[in-house]
C-alpha positions in Angstrom: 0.0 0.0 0.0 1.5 3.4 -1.0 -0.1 6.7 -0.9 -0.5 8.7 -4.0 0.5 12.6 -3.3 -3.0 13.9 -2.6 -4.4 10.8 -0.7 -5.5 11.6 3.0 -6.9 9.3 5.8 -8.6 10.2 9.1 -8.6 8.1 11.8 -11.1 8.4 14.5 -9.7 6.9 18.1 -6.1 7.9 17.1 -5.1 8.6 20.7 -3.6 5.5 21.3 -3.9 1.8 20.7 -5.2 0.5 17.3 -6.1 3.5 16.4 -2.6 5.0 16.9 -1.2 2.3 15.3 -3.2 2.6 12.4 -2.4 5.9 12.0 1.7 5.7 11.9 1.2 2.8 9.4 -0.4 5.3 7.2 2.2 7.7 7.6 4.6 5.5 7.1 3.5 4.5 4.0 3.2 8.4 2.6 -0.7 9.2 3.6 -1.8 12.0 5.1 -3.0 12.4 8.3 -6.0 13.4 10.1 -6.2 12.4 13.7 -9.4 12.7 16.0 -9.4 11.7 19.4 -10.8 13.5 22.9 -7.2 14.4 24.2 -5.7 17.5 22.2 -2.3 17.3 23.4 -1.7 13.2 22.8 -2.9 13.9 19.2 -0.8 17.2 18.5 2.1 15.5 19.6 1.5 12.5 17.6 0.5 14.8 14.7 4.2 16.8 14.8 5.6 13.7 15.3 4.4 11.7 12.6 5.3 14.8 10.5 8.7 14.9 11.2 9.5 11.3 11.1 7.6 10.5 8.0 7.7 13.9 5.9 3.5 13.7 5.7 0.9 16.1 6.3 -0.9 15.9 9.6 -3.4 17.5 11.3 -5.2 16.3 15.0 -8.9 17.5 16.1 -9.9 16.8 19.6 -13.6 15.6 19.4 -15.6 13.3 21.3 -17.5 11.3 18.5 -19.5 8.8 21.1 -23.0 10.6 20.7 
């Protein structure tokens, strides 16, 4: 799976465990990232990291999506 320059990916739960995970995988593999979870600061740190270590796009979103 590689990303072609414009593709993007949001994942929803990015906080930590899967969806973490999912979303360094797509970084990894050139996507770009959209991260939503409810703790701001875990995701804008994940965001400039993932950034810096893979060269992608990445944006984070605090929102609680449970109701």
């Amino acid at each position: 799976m590689t990303a072609a320059s414009d593709d993007v990916v949001v994942v929803v739960g990015a906080g930590e465990g899967v969806g973490a995970s999912v979303a360094r995988r797509f970084a990894r593999e050139g996507y770009a990232v959209g991260l939503v979870a409810r703790n701001q600061e875990r995701i804008g740190a994940m965001a400039a990291g993932l950034a810096e270590e893979y060269g992608v796009a990445a944006a984070s979103r605090a929102a609680d999506v449970t109701d």
